[in-house]
LOMARMI-7478 format. One record per residue (C-alpha): residue number from 1; residue in one letter; x, y, z. Coordinates in Angstrom, 2 decimals, always signed. Last residue first. Layout:
! LOMARMI-7478
@i=NUM&aa=a&c1=X&c2=Y&c3=Z
...
***
This chain:
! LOMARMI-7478
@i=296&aa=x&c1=+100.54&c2=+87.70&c3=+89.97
@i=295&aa=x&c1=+99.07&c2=+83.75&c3=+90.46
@i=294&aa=x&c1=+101.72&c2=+81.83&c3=+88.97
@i=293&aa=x&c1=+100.18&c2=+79.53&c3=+86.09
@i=292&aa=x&c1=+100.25&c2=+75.67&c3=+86.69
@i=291&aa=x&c1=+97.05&c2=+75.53&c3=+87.91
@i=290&aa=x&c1=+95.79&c2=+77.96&c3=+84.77
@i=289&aa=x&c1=+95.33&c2=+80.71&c3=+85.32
@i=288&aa=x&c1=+91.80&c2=+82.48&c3=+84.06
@i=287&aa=x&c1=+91.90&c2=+85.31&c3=+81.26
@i=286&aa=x&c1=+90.19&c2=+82.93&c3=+78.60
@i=285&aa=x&c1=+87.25&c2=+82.50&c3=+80.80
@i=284&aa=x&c1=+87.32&c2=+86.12&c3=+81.08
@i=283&aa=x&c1=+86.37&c2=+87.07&c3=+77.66
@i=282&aa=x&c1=+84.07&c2=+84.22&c3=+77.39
@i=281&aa=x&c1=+82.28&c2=+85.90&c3=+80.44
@i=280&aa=x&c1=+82.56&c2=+89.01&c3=+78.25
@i=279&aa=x&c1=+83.72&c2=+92.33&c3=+79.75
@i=278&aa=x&c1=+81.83&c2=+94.80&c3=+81.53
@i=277&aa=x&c1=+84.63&c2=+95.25&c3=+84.20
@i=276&aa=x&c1=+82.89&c2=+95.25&c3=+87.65
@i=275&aa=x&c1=+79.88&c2=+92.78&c3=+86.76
@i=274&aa=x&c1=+81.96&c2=+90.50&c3=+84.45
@i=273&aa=x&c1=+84.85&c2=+89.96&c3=+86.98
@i=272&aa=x&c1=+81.95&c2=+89.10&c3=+89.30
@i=271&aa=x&c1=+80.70&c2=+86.33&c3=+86.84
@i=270&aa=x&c1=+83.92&c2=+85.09&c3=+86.57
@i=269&aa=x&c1=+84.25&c2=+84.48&c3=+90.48
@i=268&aa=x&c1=+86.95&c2=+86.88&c3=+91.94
@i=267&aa=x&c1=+89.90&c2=+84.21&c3=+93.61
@i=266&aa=x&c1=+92.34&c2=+87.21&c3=+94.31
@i=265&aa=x&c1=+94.10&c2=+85.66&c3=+90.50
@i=264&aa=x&c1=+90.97&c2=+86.35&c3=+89.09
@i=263&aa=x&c1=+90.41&c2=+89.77&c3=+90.64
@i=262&aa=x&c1=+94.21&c2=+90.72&c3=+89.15
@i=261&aa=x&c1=+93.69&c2=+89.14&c3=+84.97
@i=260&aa=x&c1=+90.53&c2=+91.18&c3=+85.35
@i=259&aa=x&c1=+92.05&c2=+94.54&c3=+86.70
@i=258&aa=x&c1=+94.59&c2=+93.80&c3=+83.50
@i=257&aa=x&c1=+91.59&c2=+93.08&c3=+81.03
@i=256&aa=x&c1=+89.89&c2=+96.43&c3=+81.68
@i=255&aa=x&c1=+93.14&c2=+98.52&c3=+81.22
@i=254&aa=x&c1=+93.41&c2=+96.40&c3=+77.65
@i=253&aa=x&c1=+90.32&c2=+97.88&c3=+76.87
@i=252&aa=x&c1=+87.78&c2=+95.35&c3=+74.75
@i=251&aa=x&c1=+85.84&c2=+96.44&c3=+71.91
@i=250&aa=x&c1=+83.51&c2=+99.29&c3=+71.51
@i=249&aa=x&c1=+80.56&c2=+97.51&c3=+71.05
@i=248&aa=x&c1=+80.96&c2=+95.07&c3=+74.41
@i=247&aa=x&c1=+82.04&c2=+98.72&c3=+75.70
@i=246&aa=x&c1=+78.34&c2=+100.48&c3=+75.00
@i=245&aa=x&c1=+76.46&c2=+97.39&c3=+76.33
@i=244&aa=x&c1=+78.31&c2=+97.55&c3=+79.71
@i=243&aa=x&c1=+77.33&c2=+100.98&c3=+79.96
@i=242&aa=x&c1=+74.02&c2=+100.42&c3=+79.98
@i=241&aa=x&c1=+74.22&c2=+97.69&c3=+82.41
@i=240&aa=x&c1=+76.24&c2=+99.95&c3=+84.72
@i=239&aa=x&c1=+73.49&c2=+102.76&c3=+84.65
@i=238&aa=x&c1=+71.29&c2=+100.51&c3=+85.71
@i=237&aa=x&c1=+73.01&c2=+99.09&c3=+88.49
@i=236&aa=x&c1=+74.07&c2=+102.49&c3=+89.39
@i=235&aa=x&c1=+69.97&c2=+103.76&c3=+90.00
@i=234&aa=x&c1=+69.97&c2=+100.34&c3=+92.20
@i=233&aa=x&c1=+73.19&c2=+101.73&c3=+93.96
@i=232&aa=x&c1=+71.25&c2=+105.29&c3=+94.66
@i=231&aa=x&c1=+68.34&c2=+103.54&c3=+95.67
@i=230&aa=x&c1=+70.52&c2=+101.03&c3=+98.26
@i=229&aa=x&c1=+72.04&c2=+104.61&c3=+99.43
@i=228&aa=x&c1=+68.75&c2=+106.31&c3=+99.79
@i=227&aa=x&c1=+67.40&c2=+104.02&c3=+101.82
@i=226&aa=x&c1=+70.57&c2=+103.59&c3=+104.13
@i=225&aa=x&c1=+70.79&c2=+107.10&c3=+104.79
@i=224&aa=x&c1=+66.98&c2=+107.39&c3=+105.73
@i=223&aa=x&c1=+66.46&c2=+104.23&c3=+108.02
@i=222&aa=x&c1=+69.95&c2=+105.31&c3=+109.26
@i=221&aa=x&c1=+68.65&c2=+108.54&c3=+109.99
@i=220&aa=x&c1=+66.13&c2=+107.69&c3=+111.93
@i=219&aa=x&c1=+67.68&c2=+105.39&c3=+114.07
@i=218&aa=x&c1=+70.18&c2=+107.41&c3=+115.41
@i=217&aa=x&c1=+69.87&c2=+107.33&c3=+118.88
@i=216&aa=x&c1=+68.36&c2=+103.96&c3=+119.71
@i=215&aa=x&c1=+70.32&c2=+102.70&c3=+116.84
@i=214&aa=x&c1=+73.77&c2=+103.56&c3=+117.97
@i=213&aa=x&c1=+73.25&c2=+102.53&c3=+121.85
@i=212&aa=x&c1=+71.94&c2=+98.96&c3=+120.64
@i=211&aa=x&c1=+74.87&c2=+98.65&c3=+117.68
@i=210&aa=x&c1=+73.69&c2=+95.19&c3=+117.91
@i=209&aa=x&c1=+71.89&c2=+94.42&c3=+121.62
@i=208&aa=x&c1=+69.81&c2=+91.89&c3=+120.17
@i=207&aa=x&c1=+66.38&c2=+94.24&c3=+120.66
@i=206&aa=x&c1=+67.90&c2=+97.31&c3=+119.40
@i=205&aa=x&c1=+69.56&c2=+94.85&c3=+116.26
@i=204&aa=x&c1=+66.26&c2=+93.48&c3=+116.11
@i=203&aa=x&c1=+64.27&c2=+96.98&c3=+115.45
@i=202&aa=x&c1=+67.14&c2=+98.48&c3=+113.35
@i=201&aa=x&c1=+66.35&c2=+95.49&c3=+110.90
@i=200&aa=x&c1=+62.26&c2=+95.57&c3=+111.17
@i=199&aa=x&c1=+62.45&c2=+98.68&c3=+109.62
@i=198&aa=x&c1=+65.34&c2=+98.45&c3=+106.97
@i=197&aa=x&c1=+62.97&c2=+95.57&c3=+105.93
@i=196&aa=x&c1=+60.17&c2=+97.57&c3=+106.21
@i=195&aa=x&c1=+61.54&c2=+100.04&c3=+103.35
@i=194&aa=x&c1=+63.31&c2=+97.81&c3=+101.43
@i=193&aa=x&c1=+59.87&c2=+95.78&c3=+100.74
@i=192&aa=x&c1=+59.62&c2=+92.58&c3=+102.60
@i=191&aa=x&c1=+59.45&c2=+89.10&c3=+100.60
@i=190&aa=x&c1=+62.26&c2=+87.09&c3=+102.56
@i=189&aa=x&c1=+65.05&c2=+88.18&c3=+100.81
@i=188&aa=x&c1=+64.38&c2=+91.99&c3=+102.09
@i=187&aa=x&c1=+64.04&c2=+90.58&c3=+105.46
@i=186&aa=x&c1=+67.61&c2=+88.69&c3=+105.22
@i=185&aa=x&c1=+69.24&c2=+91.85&c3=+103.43
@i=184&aa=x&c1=+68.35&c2=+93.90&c3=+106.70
@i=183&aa=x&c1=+69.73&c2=+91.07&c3=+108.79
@i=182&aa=x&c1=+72.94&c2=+91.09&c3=+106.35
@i=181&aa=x&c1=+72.88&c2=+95.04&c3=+107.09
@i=180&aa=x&c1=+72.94&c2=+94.85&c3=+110.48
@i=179&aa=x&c1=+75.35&c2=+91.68&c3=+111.06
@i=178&aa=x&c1=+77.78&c2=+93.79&c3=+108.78
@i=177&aa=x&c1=+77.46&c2=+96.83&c3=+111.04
@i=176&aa=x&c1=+77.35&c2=+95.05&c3=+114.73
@i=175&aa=x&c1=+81.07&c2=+93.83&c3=+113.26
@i=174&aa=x&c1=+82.54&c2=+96.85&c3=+112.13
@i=173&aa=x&c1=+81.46&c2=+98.17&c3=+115.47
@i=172&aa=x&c1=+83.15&c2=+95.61&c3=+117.67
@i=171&aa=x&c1=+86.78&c2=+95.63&c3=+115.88
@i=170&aa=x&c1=+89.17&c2=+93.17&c3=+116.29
@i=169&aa=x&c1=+87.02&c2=+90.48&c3=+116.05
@i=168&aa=x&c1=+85.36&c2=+91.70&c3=+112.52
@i=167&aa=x&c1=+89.12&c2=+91.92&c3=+111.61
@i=166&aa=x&c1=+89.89&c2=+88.35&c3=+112.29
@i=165&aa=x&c1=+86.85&c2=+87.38&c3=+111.22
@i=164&aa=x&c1=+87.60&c2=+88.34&c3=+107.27
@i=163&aa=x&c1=+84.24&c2=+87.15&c3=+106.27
@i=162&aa=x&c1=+80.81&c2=+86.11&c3=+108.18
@i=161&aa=x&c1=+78.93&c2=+89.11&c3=+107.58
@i=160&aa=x&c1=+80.04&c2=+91.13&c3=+104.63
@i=159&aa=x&c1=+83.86&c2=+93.19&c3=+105.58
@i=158&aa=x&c1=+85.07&c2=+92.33&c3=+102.23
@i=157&aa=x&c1=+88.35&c2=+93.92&c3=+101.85
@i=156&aa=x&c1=+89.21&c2=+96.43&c3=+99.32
@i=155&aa=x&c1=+93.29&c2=+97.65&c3=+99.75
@i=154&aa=x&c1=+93.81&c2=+100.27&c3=+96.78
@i=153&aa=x&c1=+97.00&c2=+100.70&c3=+95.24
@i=152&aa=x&c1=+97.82&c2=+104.34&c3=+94.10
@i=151&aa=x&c1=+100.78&c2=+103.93&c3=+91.20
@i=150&aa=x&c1=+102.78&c2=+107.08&c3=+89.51
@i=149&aa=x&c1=+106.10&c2=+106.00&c3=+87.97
@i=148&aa=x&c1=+105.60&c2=+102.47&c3=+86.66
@i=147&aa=x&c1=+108.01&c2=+100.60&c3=+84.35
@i=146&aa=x&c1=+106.69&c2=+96.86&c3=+83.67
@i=145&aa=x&c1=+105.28&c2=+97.60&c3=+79.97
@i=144&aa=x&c1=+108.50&c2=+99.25&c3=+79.05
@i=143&aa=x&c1=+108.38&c2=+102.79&c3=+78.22
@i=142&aa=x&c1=+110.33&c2=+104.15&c3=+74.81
@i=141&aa=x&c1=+107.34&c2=+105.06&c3=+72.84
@i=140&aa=x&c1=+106.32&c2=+101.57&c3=+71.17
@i=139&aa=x&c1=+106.24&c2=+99.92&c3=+74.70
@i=138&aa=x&c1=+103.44&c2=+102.70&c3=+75.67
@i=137&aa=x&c1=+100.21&c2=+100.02&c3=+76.71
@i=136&aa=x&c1=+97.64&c2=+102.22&c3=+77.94
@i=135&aa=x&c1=+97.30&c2=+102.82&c3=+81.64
@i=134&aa=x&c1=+94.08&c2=+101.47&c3=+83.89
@i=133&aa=x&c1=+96.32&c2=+98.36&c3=+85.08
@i=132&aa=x&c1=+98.42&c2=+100.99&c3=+86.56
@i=131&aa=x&c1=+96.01&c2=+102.87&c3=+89.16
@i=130&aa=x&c1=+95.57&c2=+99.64&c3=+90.85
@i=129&aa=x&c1=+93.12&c2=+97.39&c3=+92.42
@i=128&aa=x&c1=+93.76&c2=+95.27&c3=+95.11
@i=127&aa=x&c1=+91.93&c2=+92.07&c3=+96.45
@i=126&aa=x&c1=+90.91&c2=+90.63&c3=+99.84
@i=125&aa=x&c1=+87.82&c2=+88.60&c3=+101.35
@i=124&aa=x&c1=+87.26&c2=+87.20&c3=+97.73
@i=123&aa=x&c1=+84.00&c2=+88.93&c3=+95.95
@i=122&aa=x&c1=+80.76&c2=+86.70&c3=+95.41
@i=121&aa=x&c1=+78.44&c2=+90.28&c3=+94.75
@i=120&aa=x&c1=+75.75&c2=+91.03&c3=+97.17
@i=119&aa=x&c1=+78.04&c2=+94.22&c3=+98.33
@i=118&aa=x&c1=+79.67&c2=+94.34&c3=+101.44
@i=117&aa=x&c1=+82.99&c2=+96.32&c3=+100.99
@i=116&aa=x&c1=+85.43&c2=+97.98&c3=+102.47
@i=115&aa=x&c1=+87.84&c2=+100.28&c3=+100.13
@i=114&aa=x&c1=+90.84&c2=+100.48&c3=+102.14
@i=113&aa=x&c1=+93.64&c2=+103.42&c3=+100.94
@i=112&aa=x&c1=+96.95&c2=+104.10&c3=+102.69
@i=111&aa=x&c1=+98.68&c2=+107.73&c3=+102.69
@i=110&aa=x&c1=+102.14&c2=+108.17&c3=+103.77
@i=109&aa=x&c1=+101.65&c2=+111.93&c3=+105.99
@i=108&aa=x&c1=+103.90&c2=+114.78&c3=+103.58
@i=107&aa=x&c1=+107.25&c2=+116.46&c3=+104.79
@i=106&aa=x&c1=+108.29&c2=+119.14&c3=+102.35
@i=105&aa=x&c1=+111.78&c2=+119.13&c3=+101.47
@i=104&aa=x&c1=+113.31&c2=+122.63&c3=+101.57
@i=103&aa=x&c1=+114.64&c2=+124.17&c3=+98.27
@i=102&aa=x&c1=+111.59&c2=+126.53&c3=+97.67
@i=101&aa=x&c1=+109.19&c2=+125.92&c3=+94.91
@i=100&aa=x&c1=+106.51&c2=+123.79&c3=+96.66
@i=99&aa=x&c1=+106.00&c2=+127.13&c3=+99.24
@i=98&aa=x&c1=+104.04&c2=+126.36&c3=+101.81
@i=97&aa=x&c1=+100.44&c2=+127.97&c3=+101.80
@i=96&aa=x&c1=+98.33&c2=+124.88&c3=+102.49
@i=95&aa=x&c1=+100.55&c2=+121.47&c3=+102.06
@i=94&aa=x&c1=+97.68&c2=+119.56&c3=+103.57
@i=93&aa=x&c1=+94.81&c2=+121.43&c3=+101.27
@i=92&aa=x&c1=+96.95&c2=+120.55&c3=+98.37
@i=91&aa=x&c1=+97.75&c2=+116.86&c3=+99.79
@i=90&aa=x&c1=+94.11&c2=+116.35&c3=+100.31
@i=89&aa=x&c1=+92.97&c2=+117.78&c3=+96.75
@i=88&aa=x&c1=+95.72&c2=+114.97&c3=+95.30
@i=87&aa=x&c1=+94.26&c2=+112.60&c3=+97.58
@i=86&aa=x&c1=+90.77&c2=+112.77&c3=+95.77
@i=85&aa=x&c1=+92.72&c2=+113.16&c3=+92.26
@i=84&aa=x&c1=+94.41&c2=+109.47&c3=+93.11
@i=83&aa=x&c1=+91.30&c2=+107.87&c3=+94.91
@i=82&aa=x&c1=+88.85&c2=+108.47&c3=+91.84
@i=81&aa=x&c1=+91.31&c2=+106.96&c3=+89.70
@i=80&aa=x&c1=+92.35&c2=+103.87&c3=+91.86
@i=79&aa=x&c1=+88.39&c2=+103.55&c3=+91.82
@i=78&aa=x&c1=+88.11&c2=+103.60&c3=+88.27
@i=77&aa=x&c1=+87.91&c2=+98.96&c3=+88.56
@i=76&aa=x&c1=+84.75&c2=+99.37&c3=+89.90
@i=75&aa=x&c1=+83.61&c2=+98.01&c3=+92.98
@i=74&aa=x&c1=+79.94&c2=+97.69&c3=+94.27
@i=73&aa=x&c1=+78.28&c2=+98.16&c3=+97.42
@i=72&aa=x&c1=+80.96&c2=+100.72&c3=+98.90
@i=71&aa=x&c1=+82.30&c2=+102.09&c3=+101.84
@i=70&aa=x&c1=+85.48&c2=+104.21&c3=+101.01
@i=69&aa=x&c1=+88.13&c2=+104.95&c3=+103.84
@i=68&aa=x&c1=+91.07&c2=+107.22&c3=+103.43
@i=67&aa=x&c1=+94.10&c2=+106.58&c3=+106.15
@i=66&aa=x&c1=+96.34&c2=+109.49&c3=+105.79
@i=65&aa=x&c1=+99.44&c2=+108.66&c3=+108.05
@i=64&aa=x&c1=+102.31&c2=+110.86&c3=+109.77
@i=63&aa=x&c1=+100.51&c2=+113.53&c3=+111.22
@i=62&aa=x&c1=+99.33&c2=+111.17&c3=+114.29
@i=61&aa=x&c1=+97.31&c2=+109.55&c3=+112.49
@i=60&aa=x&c1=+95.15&c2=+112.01&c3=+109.73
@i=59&aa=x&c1=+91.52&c2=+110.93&c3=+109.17
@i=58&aa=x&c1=+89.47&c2=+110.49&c3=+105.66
@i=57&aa=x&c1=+86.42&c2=+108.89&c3=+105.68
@i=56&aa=x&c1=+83.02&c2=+108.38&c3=+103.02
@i=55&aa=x&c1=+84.47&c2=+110.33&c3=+100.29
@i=54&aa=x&c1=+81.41&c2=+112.73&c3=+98.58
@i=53&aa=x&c1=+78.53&c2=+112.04&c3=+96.28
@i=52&aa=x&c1=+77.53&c2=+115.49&c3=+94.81
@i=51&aa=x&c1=+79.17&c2=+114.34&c3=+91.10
@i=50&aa=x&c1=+82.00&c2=+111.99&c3=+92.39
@i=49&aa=x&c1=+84.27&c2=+114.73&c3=+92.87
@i=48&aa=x&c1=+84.57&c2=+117.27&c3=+96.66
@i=47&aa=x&c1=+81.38&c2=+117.95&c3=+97.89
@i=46&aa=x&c1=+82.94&c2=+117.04&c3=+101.51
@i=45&aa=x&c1=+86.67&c2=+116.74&c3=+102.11
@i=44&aa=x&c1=+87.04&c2=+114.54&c3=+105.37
@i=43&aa=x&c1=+89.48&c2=+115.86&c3=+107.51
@i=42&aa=x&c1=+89.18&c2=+113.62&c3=+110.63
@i=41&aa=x&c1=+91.66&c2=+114.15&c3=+113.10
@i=40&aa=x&c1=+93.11&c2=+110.82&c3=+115.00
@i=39&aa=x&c1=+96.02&c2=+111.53&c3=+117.91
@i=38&aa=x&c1=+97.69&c2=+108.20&c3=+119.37
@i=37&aa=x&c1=+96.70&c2=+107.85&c3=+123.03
@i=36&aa=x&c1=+94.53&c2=+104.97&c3=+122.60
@i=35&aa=x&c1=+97.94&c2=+102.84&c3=+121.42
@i=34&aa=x&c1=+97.50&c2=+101.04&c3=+118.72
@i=33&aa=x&c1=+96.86&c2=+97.10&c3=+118.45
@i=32&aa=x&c1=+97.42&c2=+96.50&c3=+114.86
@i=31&aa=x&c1=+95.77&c2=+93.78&c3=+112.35
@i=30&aa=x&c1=+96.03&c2=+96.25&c3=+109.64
@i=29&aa=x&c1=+92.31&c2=+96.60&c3=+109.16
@i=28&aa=x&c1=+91.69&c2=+96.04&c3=+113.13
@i=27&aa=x&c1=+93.85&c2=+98.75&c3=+114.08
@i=26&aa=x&c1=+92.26&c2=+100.82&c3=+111.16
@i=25&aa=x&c1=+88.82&c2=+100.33&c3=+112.98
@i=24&aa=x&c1=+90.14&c2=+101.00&c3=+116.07
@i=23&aa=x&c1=+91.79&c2=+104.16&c3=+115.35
@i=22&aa=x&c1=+88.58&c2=+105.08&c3=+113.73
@i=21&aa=x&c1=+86.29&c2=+104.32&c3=+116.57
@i=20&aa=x&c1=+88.34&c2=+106.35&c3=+118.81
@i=19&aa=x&c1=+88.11&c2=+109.12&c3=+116.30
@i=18&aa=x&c1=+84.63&c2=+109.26&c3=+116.49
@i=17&aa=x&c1=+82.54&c2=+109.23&c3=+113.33
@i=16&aa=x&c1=+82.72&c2=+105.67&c3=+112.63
@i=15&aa=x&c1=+78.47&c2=+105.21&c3=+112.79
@i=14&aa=x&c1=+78.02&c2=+108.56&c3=+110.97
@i=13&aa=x&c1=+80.34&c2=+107.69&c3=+108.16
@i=12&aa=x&c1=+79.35&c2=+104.14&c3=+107.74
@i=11&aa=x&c1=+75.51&c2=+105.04&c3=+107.65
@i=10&aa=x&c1=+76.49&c2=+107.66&c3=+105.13
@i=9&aa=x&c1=+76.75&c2=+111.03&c3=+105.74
@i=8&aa=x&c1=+76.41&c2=+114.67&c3=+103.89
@i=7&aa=x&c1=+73.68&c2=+113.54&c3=+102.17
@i=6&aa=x&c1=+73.51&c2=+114.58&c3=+98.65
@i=5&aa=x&c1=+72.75&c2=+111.28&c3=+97.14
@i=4&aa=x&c1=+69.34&c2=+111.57&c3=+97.86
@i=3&aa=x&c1=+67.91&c2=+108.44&c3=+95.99
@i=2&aa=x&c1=+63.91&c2=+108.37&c3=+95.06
@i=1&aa=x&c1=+61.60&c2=+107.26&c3=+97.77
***
């Protein structure tokens, strides 16, 4: 089955489409217990960047906080890029018709940024990327290396099975999710094809009362979300080898080395670095702290 990355859900999406479920899952994020009065709206922007592919969650708290969710398999170190013109279309659609030129202040939500992820990959249950390890070195114009004046930091937290179990505890859902997709992973390990595996997956979690109610209703469409999303990320697999071929030619990027320097102070494995940067594992190597070296 080739990839259909035009769905307007993903598995995450549809499963946290309530806005309970939200405010629990950010609750549990932020280790918060909010009240279940506090007002959640969902204002996703479909078709919006990413070539068809669209933002997994964005809700509004309360009017004062823009929580925007990305579930991913892999982690690039462009996210902080993809997340800065995403909330930039937000903030336009937010600020409407209001006039940016008059003399009033206009009153915007704070806007926080999780990227949760449960890809095969040996990533450390926490680790942030930013905007400003993607910006070119300007000391020789006037700006001093440590002088930033536009930053997005992105939060990514490993949510696969078994990690940060303080937030799986807080939050039911989150939980069923990971222990359905490592169970999915488990069949595929053991010899199945993706297909039956997804199969055989959604049959145990009905039977082990895992996202029972979730399953029994939407069943179907996981089977075809979730297929077309571990096609789509085999089709980027491919298309990040390729690339990473083109940069070892091209030399190193200085960006590229700064989001390394970060996932190896988080605890990143060299061989992750090398999967979400491109650069060489000698490369890296070099980039490690040493013991004695505080960990930025």
């Amino acid at each position: 089955m080739a990839a259909n990355i035009k769905y307007k859900d993903s598995v995450f999406s549809l499963l946290f489409g309530e806005p309970a479920l939200l405010r629990e899952l950010y609750g549990a994020l932020v280790g918060v217990d909010l009240p279940k009065d506090i007002p959640v709206t969902i204002n996703t922007l479909h078709d919006v960047l990413f070539k068809g592919r669209i933002n997994d969650i964005s809700f509004e708290m309360d009017g004062k906080l823009i929580v925007l969710l990305e579930h991913q398999s892999t982690v690039n170190p462009n996210l902080p890029l993809r997340i800065l013109m995403y909330i930039a279309r937000l903030y336009e659609k937010i600020v409407g018709d209001r006039n940016i030129y008059a003399s009033k202040l206009i009153r915007l939500p704070r806007a926080v940024f999780f990227v949760l992820y449960n890809g095969k990959e040996e990533l450390p249950d926490r680790l942030e990327l930013r905007l400003s390890d993607m910006f070119e070195d300007a000391e020789s114009l006037g700006i001093p290396i440590d002088e930033v004046m536009l930053e997005v930091t992105v939060r990514v937290v490993n949510i696969n099975f078994g990690r940060n179990r303080d937030i799986s505890e807080r939050c039911e859902t989150l939980a069923g999710y990971s222990a359905f997709v490592a169970k999915a992973r488990e069949f595929e390990a053991a010899g199945l094809d993706k297909e039956e595996a997804l199969k055989r997956a959604i049959r145990h979690c009905r039977e082990h009362d895992i996202l029972q109610e979730f399953m029994e209703k939407h069943s179907t469409e996981v089977f075809n979300m979730l297929l077309a999303e571990w096609n789509w990320d085999d089709a980027l697999t491919v298309s990040r080898e390729e690339g990473r071929e083109e940069g070892r030619n091209e030399g190193r990027s200085e960006g590229l080395i700064d989001t390394a320097r970060n996932a190896l102070a988080e605890g990143a494995s060299i061989e992750f670095v090398n999967k979400i940067t491109g650069l060489h594992l000698d490369t890296i190597a070099k980039l490690r702290p040493s013991p004695r070296e505080p960990l930025i």
